[in-house]
C-alpha positions as CSV (number, residue, x, y, z in Angstrom):
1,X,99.9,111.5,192.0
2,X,101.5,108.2,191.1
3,X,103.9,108.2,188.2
4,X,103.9,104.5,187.6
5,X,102.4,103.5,184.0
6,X,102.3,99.5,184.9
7,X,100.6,97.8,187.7
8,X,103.8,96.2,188.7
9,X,105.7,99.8,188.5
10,X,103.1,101.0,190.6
11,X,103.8,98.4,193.2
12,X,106.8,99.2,193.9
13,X,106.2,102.9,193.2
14,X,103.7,102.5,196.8
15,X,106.6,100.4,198.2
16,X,108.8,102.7,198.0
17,X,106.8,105.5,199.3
18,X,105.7,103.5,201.9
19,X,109.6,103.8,202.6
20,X,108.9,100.7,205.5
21,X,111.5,98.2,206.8
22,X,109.3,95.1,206.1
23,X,105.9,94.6,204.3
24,X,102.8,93.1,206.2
25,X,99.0,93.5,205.9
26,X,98.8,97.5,206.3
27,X,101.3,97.7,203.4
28,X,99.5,95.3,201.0
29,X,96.1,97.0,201.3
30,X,97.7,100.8,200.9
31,X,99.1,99.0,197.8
32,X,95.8,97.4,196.8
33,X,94.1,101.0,196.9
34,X,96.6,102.6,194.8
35,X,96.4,99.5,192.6
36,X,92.6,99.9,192.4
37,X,92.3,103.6,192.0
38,X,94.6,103.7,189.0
39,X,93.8,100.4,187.1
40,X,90.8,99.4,188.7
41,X,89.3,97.1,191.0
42,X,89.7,94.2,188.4
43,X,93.7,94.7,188.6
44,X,94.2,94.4,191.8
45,X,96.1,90.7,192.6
46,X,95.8,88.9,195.8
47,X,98.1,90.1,198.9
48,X,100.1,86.0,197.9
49,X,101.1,87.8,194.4
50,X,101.6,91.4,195.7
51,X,103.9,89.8,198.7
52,X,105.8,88.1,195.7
53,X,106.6,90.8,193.4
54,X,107.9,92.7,196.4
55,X,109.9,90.3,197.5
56,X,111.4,89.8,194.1
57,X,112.4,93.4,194.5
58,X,114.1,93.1,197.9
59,X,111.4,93.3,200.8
60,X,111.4,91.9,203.9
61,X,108.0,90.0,204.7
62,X,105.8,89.8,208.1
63,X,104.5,86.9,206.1
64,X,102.5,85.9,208.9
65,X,100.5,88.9,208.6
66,X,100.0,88.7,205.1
67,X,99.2,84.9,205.5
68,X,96.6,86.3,207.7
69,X,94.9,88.9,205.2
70,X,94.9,86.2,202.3
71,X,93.2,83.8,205.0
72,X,90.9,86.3,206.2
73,X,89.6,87.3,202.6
74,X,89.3,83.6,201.3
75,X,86.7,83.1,203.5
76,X,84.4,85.1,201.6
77,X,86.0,83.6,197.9
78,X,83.0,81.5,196.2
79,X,85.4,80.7,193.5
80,X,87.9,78.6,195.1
81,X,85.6,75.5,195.2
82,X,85.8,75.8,191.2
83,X,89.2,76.9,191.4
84,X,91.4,75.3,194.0
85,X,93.5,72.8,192.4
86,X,92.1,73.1,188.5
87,X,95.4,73.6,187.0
88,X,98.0,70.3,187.6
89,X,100.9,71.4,185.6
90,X,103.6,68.7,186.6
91,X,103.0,66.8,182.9
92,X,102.0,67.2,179.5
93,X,99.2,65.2,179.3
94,X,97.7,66.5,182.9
95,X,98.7,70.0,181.9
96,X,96.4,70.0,178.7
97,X,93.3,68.4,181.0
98,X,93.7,70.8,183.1
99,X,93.6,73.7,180.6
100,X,90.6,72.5,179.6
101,X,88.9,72.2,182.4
102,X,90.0,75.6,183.5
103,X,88.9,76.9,180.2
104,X,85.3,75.1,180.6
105,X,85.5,77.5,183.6
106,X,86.5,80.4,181.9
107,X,83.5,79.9,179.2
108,X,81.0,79.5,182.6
109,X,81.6,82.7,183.9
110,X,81.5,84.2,180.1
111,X,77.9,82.9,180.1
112,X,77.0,84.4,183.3
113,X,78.9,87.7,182.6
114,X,81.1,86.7,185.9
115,X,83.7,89.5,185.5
116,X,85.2,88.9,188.9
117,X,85.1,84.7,188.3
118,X,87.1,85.7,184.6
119,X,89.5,88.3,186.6
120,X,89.9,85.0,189.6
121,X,90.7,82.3,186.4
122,X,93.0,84.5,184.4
123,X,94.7,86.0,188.1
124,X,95.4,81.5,188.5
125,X,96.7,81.0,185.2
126,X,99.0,84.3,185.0
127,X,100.1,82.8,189.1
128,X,100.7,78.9,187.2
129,X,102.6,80.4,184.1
130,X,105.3,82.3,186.2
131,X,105.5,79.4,188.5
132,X,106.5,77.2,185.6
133,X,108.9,80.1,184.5
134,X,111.0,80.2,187.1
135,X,110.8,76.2,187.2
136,X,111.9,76.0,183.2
137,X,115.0,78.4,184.8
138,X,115.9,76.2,187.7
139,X,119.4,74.7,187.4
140,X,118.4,72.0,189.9
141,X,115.7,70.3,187.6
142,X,116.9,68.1,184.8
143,X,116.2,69.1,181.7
144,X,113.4,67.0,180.9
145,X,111.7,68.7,183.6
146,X,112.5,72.3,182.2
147,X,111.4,71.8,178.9
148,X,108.0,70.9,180.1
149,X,107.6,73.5,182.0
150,X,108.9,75.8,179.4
151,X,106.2,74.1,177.1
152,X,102.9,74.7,179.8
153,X,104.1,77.9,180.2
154,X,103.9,78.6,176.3
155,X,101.1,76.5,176.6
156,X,99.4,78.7,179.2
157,X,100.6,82.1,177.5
158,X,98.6,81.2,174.4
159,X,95.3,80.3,176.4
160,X,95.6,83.3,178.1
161,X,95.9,85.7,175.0
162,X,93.2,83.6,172.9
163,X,91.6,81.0,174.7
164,X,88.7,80.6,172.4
165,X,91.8,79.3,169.7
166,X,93.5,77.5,172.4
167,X,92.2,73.8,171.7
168,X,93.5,74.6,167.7
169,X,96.4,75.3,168.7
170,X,97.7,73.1,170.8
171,X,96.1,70.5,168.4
172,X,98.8,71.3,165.4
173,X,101.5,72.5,168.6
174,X,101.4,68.6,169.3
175,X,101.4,67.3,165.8
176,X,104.5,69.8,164.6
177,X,107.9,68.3,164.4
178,X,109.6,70.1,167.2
179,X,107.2,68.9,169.6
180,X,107.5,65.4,168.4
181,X,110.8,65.2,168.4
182,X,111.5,66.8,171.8
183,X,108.3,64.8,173.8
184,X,106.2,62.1,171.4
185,X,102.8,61.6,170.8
186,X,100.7,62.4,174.6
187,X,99.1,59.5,175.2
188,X,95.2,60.0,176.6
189,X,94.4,59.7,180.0
């Protein structure tokens, strides 16, 4: 039925069928079911990230509805206590705790073959990396603060394709010139 090949095309693809004036709860959970039944239960994002990519594209919000839905569902989230605030991303030196931390995570749920915990850490990290994105692209930081967010978000794109290799990596990323030169030696917390 859909024609949509990506998640994100298929979004919009249920958006747009939809064919609605503004988006609010209804719309987010017809979404969420064509999200599920083509990619899986796994794939589907909270309403927070669904609301955010159609906004991006032009729709008008009932966010007080949606609000509403992501309230109404985090009430029955046991992974927020582990989650809520593992990821402080406004430094270099807090960034790289907290990916480590989040990674300690990552290798819990592993253990316990968690799928939903690993689908809840990745869904925070993908949510942190475009955050920091659009904050490396924001003419109204300096550009201090754009470079390290452009760096956590490279940062974050590598944990997130091979976090097993992530402490390596970010081991020689620190010791290589470029990174010298543009932030020093991270001094321990």
């Amino acid at each position: 039925m859909w024609k949509a090949h990506t998640k994100d095309d298929l979004i919009i693809e249920v958006w747009e069928k939809l064919d609605c004036e503004s988006v609010g709860a209804g719309e987010i959970e017809s979404i969420e079911i064509a999200v599920e039944g083509r990619f899986g239960k796994a794939a589907v994002q909270s309403p927070m990230v669904i609301a955010r990519r159609l906004a991006d594209e032009g729709a008008e919000l009932r966010h007080s509805e949606i609000m509403e839905l992501y309230v109404r569902r985090a009430e029955h989230r046991p992974y927020d206590a582990a989650l809520r605030n593992a990821l402080k991303l406004n430094d270099l030196r807090s960034a790289l705790t907290s990916i480590k931390d989040i990674e300690n995570i990552r290798r819990k749920y592993v253990a316990e073959n968690d799928k939903e915990g690993l689908r809840q850490v990745r869904e925070i990290v993908v949510e942190q990396r475009q955050r920091l994105a659009e904050r490396s692209n924001d003419s109204r930081s300096d550009d201090v603060d754009r470079q390290v967010a452009m760096e956590i978000a490279e940062w974050l794109s590598h944990w997130l394709q091979t976090p097993t290799l992530f402490a390596d990596w970010v081991e020689m990323r620190q010791r290589s010139k470029d990174f010298l030169e543009r932030f020093g030696k991270i001094k321990s917390g």
